[in-house]
N, CA, C and O atoms as a Maestro MAE file, in Angstrom:
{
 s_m_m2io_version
 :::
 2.0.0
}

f_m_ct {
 s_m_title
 :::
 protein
 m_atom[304] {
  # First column is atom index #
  i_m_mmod_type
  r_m_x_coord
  r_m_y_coord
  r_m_z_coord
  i_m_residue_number
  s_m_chain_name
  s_m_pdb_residue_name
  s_m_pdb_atom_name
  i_m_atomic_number
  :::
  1 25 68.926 22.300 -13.433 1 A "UNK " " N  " 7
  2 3 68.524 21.189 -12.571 1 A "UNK " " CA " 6
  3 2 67.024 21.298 -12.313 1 A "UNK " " C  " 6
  4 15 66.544 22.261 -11.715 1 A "UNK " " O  " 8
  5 25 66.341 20.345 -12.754 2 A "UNK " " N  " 7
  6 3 64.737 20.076 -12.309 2 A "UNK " " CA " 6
  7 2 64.668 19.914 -10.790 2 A "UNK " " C  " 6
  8 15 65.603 19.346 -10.224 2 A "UNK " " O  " 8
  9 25 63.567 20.399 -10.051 3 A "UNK " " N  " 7
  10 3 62.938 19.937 -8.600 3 A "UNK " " CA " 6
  11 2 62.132 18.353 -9.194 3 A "UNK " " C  " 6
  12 15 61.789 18.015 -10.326 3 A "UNK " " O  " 8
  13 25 62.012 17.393 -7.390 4 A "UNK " " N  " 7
  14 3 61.709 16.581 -7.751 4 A "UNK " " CA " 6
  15 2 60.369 16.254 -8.509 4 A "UNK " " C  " 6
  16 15 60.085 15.192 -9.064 4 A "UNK " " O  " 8
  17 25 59.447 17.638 -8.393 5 A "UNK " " N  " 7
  18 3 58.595 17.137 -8.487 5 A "UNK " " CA " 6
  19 2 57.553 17.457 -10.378 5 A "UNK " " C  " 6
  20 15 56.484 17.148 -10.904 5 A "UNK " " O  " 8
  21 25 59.202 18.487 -10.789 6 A "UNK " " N  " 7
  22 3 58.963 19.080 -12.208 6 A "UNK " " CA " 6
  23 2 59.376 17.758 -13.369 6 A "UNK " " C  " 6
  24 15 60.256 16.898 -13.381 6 A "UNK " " O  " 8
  25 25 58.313 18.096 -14.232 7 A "UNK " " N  " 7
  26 3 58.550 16.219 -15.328 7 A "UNK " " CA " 6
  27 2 59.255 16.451 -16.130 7 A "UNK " " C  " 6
  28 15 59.252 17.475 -16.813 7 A "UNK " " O  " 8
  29 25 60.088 15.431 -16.214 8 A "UNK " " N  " 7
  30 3 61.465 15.931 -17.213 8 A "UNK " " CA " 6
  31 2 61.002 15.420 -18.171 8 A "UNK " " C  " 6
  32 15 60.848 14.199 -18.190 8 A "UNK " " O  " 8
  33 25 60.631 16.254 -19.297 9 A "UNK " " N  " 7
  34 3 60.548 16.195 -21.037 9 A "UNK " " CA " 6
  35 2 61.017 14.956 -21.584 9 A "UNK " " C  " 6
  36 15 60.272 14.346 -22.351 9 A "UNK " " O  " 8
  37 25 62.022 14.548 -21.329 10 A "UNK " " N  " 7
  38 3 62.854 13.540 -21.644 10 A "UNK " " CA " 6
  39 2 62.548 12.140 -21.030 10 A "UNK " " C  " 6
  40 15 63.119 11.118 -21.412 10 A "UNK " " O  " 8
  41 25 61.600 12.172 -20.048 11 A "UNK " " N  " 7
  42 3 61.379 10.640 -19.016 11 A "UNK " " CA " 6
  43 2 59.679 10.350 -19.664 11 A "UNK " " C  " 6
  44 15 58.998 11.317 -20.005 11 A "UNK " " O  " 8
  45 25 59.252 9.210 -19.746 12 A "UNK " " N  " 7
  46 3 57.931 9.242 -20.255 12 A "UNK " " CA " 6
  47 2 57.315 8.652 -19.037 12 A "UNK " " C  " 6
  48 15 56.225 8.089 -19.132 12 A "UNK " " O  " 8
  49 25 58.119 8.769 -17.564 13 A "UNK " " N  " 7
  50 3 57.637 7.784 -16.613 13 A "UNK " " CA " 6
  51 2 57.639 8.721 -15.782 13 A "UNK " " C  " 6
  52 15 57.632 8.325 -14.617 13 A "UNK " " O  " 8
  53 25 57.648 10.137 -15.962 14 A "UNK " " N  " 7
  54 3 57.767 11.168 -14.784 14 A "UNK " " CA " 6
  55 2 56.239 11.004 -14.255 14 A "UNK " " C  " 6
  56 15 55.306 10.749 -15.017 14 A "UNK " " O  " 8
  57 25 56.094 11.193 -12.759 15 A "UNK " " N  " 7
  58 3 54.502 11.170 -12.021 15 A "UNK " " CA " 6
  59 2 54.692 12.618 -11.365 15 A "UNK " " C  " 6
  60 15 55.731 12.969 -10.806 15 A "UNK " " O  " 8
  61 25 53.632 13.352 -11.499 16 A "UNK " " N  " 7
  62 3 53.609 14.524 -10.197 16 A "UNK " " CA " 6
  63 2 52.556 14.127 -9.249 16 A "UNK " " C  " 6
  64 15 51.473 13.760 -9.706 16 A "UNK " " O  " 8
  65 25 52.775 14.162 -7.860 17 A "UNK " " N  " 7
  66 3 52.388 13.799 -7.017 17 A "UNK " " CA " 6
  67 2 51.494 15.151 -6.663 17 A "UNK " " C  " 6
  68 15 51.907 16.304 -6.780 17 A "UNK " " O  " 8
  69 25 50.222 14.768 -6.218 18 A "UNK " " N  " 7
  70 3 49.098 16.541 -6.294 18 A "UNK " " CA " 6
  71 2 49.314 16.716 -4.287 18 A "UNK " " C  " 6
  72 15 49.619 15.939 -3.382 18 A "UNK " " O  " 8
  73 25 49.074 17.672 -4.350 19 A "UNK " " N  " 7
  74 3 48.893 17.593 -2.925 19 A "UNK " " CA " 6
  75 2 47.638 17.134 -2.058 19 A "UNK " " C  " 6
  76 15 46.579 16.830 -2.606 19 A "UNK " " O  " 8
  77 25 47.735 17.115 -1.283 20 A "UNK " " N  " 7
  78 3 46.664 16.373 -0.649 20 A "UNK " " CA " 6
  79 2 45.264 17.626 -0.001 20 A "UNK " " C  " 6
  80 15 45.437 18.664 0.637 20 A "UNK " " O  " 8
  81 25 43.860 16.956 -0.510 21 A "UNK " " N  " 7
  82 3 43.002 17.937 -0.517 21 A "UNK " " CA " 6
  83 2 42.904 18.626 0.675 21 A "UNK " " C  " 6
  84 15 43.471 18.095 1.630 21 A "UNK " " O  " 8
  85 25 42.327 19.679 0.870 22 A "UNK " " N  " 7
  86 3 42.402 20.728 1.970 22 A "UNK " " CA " 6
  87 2 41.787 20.343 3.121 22 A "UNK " " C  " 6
  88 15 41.959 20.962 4.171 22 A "UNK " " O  " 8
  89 25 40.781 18.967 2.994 23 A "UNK " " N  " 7
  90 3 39.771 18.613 3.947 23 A "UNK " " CA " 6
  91 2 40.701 17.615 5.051 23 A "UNK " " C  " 6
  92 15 40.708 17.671 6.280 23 A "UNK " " O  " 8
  93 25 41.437 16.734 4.176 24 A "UNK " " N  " 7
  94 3 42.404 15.974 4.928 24 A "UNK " " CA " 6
  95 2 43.421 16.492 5.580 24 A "UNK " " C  " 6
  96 15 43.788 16.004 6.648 24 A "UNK " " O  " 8
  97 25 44.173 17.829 4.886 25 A "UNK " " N  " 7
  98 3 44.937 18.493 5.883 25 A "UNK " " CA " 6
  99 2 44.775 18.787 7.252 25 A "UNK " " C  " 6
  100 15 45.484 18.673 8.253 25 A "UNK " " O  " 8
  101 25 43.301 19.320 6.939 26 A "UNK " " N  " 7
  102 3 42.620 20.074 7.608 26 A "UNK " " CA " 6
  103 2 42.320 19.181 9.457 26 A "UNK " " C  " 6
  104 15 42.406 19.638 10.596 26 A "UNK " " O  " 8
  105 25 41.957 17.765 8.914 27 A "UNK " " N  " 7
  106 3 41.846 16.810 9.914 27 A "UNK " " CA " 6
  107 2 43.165 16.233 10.618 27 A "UNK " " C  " 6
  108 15 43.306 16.097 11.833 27 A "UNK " " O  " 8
  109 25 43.971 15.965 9.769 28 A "UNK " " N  " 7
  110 3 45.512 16.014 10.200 28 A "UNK " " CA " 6
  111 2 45.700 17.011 11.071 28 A "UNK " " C  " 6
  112 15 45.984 16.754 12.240 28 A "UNK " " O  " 8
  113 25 45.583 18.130 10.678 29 A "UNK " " N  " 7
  114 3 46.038 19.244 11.935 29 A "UNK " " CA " 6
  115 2 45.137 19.135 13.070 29 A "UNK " " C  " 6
  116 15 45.495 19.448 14.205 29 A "UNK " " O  " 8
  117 25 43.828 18.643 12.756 30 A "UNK " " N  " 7
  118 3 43.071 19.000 13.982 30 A "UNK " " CA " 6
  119 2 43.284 17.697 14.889 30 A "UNK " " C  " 6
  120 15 42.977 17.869 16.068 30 A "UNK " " O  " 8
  121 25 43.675 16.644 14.606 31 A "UNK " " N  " 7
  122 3 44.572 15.601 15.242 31 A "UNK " " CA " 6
  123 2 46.135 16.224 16.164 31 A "UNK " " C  " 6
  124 15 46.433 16.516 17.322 31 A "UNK " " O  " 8
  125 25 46.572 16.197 15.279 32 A "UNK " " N  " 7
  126 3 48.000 16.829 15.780 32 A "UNK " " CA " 6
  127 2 47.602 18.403 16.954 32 A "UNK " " C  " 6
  128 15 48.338 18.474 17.937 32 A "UNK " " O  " 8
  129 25 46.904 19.130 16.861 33 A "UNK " " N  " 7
  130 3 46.667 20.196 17.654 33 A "UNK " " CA " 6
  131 2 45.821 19.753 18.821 33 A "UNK " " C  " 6
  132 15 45.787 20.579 19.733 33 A "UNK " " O  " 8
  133 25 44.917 18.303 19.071 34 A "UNK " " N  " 7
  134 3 44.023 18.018 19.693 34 A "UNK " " CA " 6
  135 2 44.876 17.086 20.639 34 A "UNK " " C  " 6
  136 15 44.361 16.785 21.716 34 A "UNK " " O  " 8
  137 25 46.346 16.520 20.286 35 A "UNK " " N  " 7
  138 3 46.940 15.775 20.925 35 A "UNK " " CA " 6
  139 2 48.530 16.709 21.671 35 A "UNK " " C  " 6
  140 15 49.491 16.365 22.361 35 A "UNK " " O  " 8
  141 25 48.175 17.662 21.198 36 A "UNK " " N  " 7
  142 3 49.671 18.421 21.800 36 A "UNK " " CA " 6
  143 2 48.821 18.526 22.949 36 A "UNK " " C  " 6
  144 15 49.020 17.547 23.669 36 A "UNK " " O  " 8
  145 25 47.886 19.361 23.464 37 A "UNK " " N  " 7
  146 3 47.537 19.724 24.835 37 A "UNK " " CA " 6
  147 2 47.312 18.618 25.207 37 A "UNK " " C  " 6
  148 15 46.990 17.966 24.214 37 A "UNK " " O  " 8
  149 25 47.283 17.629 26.639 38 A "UNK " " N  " 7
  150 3 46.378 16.798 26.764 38 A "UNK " " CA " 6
  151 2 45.492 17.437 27.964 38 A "UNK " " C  " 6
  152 15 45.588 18.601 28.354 38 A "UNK " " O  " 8
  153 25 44.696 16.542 28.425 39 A "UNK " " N  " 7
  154 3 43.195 17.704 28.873 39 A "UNK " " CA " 6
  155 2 43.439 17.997 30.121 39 A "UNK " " C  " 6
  156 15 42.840 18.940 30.638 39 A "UNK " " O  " 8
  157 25 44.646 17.015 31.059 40 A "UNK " " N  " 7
  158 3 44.559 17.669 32.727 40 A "UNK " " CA " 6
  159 2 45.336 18.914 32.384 40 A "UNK " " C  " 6
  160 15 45.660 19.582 33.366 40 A "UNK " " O  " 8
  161 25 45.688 19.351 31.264 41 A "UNK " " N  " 7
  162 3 47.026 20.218 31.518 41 A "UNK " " CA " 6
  163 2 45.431 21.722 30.243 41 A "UNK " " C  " 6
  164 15 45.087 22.890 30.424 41 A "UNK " " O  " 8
  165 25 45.236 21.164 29.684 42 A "UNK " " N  " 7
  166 3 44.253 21.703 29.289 42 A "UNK " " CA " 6
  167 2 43.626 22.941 30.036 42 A "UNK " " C  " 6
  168 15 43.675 24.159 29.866 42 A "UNK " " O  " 8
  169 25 42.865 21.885 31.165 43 A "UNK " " N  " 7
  170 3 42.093 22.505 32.053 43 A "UNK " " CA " 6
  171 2 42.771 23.206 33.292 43 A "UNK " " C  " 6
  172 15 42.052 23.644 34.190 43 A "UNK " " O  " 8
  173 25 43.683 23.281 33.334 44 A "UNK " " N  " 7
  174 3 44.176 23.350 33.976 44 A "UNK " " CA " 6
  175 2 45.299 25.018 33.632 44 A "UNK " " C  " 6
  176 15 45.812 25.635 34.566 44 A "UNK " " O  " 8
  177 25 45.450 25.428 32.207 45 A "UNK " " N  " 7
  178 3 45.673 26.656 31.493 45 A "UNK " " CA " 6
  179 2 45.050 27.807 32.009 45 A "UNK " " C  " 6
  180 15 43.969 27.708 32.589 45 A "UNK " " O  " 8
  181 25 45.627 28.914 31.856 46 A "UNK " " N  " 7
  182 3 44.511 30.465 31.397 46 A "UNK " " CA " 6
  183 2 44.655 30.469 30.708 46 A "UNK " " C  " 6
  184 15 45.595 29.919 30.135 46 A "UNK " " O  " 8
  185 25 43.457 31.364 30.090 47 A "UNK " " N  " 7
  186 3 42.959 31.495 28.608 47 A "UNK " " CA " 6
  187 2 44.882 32.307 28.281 47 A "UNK " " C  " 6
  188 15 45.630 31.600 27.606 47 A "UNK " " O  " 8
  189 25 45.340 33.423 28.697 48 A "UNK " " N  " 7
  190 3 46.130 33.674 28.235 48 A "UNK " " CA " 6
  191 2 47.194 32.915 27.587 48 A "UNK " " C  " 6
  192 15 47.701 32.938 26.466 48 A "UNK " " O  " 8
  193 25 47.407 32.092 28.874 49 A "UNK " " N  " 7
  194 3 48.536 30.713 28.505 49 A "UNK " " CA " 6
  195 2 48.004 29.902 27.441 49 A "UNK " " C  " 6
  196 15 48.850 29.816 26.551 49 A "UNK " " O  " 8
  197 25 47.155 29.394 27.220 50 A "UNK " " N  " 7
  198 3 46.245 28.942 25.807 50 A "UNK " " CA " 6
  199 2 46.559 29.383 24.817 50 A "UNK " " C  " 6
  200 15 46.983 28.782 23.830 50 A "UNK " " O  " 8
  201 25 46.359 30.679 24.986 51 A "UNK " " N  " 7
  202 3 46.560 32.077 23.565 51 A "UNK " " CA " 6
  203 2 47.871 31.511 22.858 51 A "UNK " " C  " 6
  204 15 48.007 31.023 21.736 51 A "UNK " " O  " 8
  205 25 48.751 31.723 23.834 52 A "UNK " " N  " 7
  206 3 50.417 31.634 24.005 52 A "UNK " " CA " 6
  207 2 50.449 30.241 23.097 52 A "UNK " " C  " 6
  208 15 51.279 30.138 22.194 52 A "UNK " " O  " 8
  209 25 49.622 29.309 23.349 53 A "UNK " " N  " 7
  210 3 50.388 28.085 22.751 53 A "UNK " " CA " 6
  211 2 49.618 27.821 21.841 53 A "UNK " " C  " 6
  212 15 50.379 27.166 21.128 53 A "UNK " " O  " 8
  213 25 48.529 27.837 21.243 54 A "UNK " " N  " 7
  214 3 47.755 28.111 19.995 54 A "UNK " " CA " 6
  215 2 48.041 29.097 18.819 54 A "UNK " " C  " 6
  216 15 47.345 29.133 17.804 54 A "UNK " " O  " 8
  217 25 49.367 30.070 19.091 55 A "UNK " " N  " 7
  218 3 49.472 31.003 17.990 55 A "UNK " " CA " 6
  219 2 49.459 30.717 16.957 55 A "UNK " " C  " 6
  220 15 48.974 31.530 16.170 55 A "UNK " " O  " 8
  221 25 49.979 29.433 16.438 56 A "UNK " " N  " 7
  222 3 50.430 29.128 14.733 56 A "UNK " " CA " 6
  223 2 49.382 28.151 14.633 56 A "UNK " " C  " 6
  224 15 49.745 27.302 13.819 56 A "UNK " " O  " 8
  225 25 48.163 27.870 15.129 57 A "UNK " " N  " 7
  226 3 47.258 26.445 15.065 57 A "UNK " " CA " 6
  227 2 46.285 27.294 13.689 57 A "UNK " " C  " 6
  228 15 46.231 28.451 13.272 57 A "UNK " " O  " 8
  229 25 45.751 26.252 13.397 58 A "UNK " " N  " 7
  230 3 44.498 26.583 12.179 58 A "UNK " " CA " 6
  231 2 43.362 27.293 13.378 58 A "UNK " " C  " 6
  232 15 43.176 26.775 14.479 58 A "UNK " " O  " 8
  233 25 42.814 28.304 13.005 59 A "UNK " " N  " 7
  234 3 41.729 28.935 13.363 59 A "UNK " " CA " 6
  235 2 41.094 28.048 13.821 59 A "UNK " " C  " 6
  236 15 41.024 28.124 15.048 59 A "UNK " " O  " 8
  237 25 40.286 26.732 13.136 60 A "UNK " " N  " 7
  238 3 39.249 26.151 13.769 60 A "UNK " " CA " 6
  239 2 39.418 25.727 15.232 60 A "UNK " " C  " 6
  240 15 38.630 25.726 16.178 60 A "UNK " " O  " 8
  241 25 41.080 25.259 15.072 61 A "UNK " " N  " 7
  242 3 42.216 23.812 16.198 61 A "UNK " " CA " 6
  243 2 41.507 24.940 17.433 61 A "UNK " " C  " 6
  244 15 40.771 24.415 18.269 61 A "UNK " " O  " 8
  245 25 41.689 26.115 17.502 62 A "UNK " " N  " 7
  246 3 41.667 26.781 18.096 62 A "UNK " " CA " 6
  247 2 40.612 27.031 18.901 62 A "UNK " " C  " 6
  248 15 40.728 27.387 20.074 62 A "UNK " " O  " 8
  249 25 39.592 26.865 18.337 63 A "UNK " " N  " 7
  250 3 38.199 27.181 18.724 63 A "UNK " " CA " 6
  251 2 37.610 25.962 19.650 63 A "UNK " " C  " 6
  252 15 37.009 26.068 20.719 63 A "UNK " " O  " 8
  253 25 38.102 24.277 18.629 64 A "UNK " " N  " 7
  254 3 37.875 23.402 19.195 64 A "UNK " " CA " 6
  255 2 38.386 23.286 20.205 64 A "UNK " " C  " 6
  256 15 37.723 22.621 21.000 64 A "UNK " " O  " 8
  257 25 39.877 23.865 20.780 65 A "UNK " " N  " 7
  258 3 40.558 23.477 21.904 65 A "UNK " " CA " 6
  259 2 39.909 24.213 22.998 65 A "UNK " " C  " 6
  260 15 39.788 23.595 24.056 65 A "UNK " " O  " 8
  261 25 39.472 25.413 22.941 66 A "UNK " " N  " 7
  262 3 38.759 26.349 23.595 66 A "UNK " " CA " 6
  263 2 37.499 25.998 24.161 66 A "UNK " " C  " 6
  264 15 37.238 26.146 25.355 66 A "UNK " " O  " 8
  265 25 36.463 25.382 23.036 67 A "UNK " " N  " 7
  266 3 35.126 24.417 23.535 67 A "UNK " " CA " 6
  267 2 35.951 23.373 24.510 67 A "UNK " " C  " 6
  268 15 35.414 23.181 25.601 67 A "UNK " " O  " 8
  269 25 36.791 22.899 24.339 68 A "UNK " " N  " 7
  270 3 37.188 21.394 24.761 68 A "UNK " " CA " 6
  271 2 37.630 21.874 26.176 68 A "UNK " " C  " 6
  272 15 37.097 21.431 27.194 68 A "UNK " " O  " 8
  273 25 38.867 23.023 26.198 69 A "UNK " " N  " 7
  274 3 38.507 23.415 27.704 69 A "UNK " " CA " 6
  275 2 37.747 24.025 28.239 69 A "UNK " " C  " 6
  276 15 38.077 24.035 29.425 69 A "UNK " " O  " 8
  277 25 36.782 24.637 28.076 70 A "UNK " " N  " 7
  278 3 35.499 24.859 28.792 70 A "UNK " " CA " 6
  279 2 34.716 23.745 29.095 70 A "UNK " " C  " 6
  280 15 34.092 23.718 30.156 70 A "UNK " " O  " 8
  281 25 34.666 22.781 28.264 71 A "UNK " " N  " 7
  282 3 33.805 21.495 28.622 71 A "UNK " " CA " 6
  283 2 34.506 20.860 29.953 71 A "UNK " " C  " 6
  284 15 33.926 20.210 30.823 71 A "UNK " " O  " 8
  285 25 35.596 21.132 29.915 72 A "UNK " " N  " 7
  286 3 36.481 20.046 30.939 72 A "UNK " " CA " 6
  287 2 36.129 20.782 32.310 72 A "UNK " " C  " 6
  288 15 35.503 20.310 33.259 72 A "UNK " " O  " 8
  289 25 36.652 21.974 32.189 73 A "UNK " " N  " 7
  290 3 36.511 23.115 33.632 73 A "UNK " " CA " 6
  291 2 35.689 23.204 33.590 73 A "UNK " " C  " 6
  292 15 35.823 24.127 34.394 73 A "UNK " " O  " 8
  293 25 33.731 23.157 33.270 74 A "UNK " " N  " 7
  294 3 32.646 22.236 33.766 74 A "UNK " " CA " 6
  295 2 32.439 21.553 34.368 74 A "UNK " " C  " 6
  296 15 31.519 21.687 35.175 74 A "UNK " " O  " 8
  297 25 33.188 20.449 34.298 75 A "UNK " " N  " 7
  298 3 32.880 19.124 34.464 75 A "UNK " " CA " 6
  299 2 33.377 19.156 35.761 75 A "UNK " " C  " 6
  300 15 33.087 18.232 36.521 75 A "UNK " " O  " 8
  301 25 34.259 20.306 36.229 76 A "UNK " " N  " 7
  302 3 34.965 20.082 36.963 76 A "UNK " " CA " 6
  303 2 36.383 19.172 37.802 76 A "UNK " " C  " 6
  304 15 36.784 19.538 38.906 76 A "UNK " " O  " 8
  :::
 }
 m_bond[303] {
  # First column is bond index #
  i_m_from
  i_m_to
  i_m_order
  :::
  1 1 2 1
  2 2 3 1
  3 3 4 2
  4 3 5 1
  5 5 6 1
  6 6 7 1
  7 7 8 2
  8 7 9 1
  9 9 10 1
  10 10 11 1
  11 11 12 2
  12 11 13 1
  13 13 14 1
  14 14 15 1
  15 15 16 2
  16 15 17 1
  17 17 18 1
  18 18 19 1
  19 19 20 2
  20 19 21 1
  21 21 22 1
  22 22 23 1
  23 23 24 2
  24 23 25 1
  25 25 26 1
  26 26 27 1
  27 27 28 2
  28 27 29 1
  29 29 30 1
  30 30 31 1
  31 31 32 2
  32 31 33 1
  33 33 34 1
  34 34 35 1
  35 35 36 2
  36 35 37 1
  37 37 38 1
  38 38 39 1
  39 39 40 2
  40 39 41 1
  41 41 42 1
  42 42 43 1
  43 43 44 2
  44 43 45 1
  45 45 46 1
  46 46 47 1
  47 47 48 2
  48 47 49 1
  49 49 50 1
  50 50 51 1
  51 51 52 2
  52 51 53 1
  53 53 54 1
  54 54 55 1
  55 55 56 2
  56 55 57 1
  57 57 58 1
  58 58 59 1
  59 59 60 2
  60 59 61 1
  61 61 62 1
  62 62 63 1
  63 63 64 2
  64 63 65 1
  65 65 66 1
  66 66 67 1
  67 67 68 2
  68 67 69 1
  69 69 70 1
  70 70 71 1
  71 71 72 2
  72 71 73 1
  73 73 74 1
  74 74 75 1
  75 75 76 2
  76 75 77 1
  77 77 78 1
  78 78 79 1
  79 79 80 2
  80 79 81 1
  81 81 82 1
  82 82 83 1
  83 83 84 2
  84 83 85 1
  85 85 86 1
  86 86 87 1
  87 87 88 2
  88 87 89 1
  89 89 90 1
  90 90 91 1
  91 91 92 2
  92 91 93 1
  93 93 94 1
  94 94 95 1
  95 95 96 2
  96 95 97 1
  97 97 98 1
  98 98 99 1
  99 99 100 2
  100 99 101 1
  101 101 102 1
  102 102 103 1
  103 103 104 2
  104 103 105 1
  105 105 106 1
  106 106 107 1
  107 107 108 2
  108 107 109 1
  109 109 110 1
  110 110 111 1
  111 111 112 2
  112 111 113 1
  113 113 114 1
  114 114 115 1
  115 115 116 2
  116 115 117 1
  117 117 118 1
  118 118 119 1
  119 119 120 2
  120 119 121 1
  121 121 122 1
  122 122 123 1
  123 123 124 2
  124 123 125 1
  125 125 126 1
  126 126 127 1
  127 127 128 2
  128 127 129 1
  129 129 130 1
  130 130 131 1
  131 131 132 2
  132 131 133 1
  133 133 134 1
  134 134 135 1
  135 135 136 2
  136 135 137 1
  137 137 138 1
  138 138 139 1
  139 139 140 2
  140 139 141 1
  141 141 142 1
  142 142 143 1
  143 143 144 2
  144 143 145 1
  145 145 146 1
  146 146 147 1
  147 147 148 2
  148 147 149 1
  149 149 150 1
  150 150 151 1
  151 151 152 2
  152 151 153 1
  153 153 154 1
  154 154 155 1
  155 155 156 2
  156 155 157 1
  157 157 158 1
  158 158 159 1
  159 159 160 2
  160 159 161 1
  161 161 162 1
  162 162 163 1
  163 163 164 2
  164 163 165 1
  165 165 166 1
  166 166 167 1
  167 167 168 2
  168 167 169 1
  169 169 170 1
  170 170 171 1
  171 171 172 2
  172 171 173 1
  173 173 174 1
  174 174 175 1
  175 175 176 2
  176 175 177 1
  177 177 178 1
  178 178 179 1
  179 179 180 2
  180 179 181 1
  181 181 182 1
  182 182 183 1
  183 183 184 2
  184 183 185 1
  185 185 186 1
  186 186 187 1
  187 187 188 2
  188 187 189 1
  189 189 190 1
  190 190 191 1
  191 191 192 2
  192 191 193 1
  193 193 194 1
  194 194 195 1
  195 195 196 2
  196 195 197 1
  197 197 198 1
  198 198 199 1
  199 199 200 2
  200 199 201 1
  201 201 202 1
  202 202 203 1
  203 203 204 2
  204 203 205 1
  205 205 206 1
  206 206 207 1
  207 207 208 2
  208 207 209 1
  209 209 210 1
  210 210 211 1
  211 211 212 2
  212 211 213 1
  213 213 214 1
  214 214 215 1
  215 215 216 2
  216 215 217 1
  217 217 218 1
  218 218 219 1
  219 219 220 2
  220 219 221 1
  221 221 222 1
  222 222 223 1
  223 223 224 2
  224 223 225 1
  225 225 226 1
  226 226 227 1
  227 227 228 2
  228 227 229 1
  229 229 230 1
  230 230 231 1
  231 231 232 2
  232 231 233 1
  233 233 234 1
  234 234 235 1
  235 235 236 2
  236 235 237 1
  237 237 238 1
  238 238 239 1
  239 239 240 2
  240 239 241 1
  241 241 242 1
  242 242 243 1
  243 243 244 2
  244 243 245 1
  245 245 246 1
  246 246 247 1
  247 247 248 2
  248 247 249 1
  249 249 250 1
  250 250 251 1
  251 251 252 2
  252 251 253 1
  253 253 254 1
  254 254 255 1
  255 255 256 2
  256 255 257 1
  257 257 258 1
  258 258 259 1
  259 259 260 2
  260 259 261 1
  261 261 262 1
  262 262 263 1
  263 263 264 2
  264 263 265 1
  265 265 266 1
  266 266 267 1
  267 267 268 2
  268 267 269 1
  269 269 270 1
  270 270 271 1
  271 271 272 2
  272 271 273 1
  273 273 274 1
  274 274 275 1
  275 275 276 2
  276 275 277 1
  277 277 278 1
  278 278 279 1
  279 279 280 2
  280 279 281 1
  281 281 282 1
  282 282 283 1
  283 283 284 2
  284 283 285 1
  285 285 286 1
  286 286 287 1
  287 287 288 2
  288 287 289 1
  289 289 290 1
  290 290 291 1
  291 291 292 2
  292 291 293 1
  293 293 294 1
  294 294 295 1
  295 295 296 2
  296 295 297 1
  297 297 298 1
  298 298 299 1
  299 299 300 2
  300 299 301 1
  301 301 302 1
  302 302 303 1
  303 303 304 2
  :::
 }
}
């Protein structure tokens, strides 16, 4: 049995679909990680509790969420 995405020898209409480049992922997640916290609840974290809910985020999501609550608990 072929996966969907292996071209069967036999079809002259098989397509493989590529994955999508690393830059767009990359923005996708930082969407999706920028909208799980929202900012009263943000600012409103310890860094520990932060830690806690950032474990599986992309390195950057992480950094940005971190600038983003410091900017907020500034602002006061």
């Amino acid at each position: 049995m072929q996966g969907p995405l292996t071209p069967d020898p036999l079809s002259a209409s098989a397509v493989v679909i590529p994955p999508p480049p690393p830059a767009a992922a990359s923005a996708a997640a930082h969407l999706i990680a920028s909208a799980a916290i929202p900012d009263e609840t943000l600012a409103q974290l310890s860094v520990k509790e932060l830690n806690k809910r950032v474990q599986n985020f992309p390195r950057e999501d992480v950094v940005a969420l971190k600038q983003r609550r410091r900017t907020l608990k500034n602002r006061g």
